[in-house]
N, C-alpha and C positions, 0 to 999 in steps of 0.2 A: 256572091254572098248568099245567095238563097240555098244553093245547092249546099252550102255549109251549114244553112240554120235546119234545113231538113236532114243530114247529117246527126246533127246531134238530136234531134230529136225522136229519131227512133235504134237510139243506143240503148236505150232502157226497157228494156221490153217487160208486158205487163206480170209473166208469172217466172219467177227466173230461180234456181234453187243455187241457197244461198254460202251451203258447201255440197260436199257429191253428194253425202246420203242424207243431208236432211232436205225436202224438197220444201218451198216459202210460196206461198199461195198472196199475191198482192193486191190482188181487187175482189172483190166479195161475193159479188157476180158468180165467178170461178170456185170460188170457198163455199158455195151455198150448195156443190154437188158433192161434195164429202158432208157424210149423214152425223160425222163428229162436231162441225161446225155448227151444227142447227141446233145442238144441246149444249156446249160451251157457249160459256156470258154467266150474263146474272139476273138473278130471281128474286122480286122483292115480295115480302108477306106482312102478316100484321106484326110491327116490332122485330123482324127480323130478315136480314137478307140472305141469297145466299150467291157464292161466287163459283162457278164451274170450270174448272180447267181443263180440255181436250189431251189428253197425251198418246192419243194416237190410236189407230186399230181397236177402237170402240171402250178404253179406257178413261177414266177420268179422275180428278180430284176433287171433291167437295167441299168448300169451305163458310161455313159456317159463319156468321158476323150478326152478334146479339144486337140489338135497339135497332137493324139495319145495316142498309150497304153506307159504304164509307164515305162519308161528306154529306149521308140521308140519314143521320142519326146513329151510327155505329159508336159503341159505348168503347172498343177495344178488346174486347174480347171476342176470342175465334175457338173456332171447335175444328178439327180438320177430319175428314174419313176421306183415306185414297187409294186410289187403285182398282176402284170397282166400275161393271158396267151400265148403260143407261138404265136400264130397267132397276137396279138400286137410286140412280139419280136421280130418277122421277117418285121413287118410295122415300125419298133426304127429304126433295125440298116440297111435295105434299102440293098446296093447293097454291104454294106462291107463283107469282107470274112473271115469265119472261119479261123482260124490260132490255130495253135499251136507251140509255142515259145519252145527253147530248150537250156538252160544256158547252155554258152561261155565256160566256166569251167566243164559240165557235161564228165566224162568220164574221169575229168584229172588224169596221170599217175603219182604214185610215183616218187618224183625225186632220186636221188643218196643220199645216207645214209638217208633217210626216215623211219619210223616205219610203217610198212604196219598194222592196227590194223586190218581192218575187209575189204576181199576180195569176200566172197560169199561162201571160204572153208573152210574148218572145221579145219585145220591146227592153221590159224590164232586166230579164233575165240577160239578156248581150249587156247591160249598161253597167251590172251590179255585179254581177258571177265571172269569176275566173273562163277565160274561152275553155279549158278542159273539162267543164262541169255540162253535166246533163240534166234533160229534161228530157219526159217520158214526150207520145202524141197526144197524148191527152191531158198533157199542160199541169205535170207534180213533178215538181223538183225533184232529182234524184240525191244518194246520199254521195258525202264525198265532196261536197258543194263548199265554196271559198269565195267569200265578198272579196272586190276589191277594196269596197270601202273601208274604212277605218273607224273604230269610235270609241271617245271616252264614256261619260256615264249618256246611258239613254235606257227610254222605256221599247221593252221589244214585243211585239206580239207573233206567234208562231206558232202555227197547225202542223200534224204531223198522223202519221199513220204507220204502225205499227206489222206486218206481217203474220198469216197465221204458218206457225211453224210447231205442228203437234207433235213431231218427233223429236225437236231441237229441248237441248235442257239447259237452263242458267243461259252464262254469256255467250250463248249460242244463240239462242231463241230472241231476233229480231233487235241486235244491237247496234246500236250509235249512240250519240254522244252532240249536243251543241255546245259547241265551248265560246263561252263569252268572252269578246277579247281575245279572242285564238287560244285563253290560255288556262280558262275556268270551265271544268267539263261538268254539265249536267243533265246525265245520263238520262240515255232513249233506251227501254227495255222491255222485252214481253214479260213484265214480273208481276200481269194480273192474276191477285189470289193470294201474292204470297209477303213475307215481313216487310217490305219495304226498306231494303238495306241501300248503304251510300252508294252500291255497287248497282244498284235497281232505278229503277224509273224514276226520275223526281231527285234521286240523291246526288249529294256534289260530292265526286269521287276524291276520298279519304278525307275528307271535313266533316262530312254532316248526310244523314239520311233524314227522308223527308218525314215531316211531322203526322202525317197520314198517307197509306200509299194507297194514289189518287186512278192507281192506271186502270185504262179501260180495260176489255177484249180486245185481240187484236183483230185488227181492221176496221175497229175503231178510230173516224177525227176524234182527235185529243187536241188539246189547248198547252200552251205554257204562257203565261205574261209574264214578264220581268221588266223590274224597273233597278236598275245597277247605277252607283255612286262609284266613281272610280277610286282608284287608290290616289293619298295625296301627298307630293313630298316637299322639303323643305329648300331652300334655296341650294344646300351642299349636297344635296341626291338623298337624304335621309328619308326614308316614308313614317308619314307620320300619322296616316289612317288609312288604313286596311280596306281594301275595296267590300263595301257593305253590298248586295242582294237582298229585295221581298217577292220572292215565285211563288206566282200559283200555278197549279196544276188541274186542270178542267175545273177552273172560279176557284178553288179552294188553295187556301195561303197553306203551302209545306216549307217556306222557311220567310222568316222574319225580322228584316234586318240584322239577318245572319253576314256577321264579319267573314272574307276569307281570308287567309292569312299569309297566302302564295297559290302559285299555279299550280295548276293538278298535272300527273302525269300524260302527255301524248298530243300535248298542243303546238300548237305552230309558233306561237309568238309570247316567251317569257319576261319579254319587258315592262314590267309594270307602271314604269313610266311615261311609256306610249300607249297612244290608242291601239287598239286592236278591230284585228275583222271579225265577222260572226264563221264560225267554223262548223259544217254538219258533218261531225265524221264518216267515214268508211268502215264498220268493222269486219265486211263481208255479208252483211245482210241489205236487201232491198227496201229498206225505212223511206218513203216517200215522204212530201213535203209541199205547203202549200200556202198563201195565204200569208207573206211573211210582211211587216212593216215594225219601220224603228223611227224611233222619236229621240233626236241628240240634245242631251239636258244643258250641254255647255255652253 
């Protein structure tokens, strides 16, 4: 048994690239020797923020956010200039200052009779996760990851970490997916900077994109909460309430008792009927995970 739990624990290894040419930097440590890294993120100033996007070999995107960064006063309005290098990036964002933001919710503790599912030791992880799923040596859940358990409506709380991938673009660039139920996907994506679509961070793919997009930089912990009502049917198999969601995304509400109305594409488990497991996809990227507990409402 031991020789299996150390096995799996160094399957995951820390910087791993996540197709051939785009290479995913997964711990920060590592990311802090690329000089692109140290100027992507965000920048806050008086009344206005600003968001940086790395796109590789000393290029970047600048994006602009009136009243502030997003969930610090952002009115919704964006200005974009891109494609240019740091020495423009530091003439954009002028005297604002580097910041890094840290979700409200990071860190939060099980509460009383809670399912503690993944803590970083191996205890938890054999009890709760499918035997194929991994954990790095340094105790983050890898993606790809499958409860056994099952669950109707419950409140979930879940850390996550995102990869920097300056060359990767859209659904390349650091994607997964935790599908609620096996069957409700709400996407993991590097879409710091950009519209926040259903297809991006925060969004429930083909429902709904989130009310603010909340994502950090990557290698950023990030937060989600969710507290899920399940779908409810009637005696003859008819559903008669649509399984409702309220997500936040690092403390801020991006949907609100939002109905869904069926399963998203690429889930494991379509019966609405049944409980479902918590599902961390695979999409080819190294999305780590941490910190995960669920509370069952039923």
């Amino acid at each position: 048994m031991v020789i299996v739990a150390l096995s799996l624990l160094v399957v995951c290894l820390p910087v791993q690239a996540a197709e051939k040419k785009f290479r995913a930097w997964t711990d920060p440590a590592d990311a802090a020797h690329n000089p692109d890294f140290k100027v992507q993120g965000e920048y806050k100033g008086d009344g206005v923020g600003y968001q940086v996007i790395a796109l590789h070999k000393g290029r970047f995107t600048v994006v602009k956010c009136e009243g502030g960064l997003p969930g610090d006063g952002f009115n919704g309005k964006k200005q974009e200039t891109a494609d240019i290098d740091a020495a423009k990036v530091r003439e954009i964002v002028g005297s604002a200052k580097h910041v890094v933001r840290e979700s409200p919710t990071l860190g939060a503790k099980a509460p009383e009779g809670a399912m503690v599912l993944f803590d970083g030791t191996f205890a938890p992880f054999q009890a709760h996760w499918r035997d194929d799923n991994r954990m790095t040596a340094g105790g983050l859940l890898c993606e790809g990851a499958l409860t056994k358990d099952t669950f109707g409506s419950f409140t979930l709380h879940l850390e996550f970490r995102l990869p920097y991938m300056p060359e990767a673009r859209g659904q390349a660039r650091g994607n997964s997916g935790l599908y609620m139920q096996g069957r409700y996907e709400l996407q993991m994506l590097d879409s710091f900077g950009l519209a926040g679509m259903d297809n991006e961070c925060g969004g429930i793919y083909k429902i709904s994109r989130p009310a603010v997009n909340m994502c950090y930089p990557p290698l950023s912990w990030q937060t989600y909460d969710i507290d899920l009502t399940a779908a409810k049917f009637d005696s003859s198999g008819k559903k008669i309430a649509d399984t409702v969601v309220t997500i936040r995304h690092n403390g801020v509400v991006i949907h609100d008792h939002l109905a869904l109305p069926g399963p998203t594409p690429g889930g494991v488990n379509n019966n609405e009927q049944a409980p479902g497991p918590i599902f961390l996809q695979n999409h080819g990227n190294p999305v780590r995970y941490r910190n995960i507990w669920i509370t069952k409402k039923d």
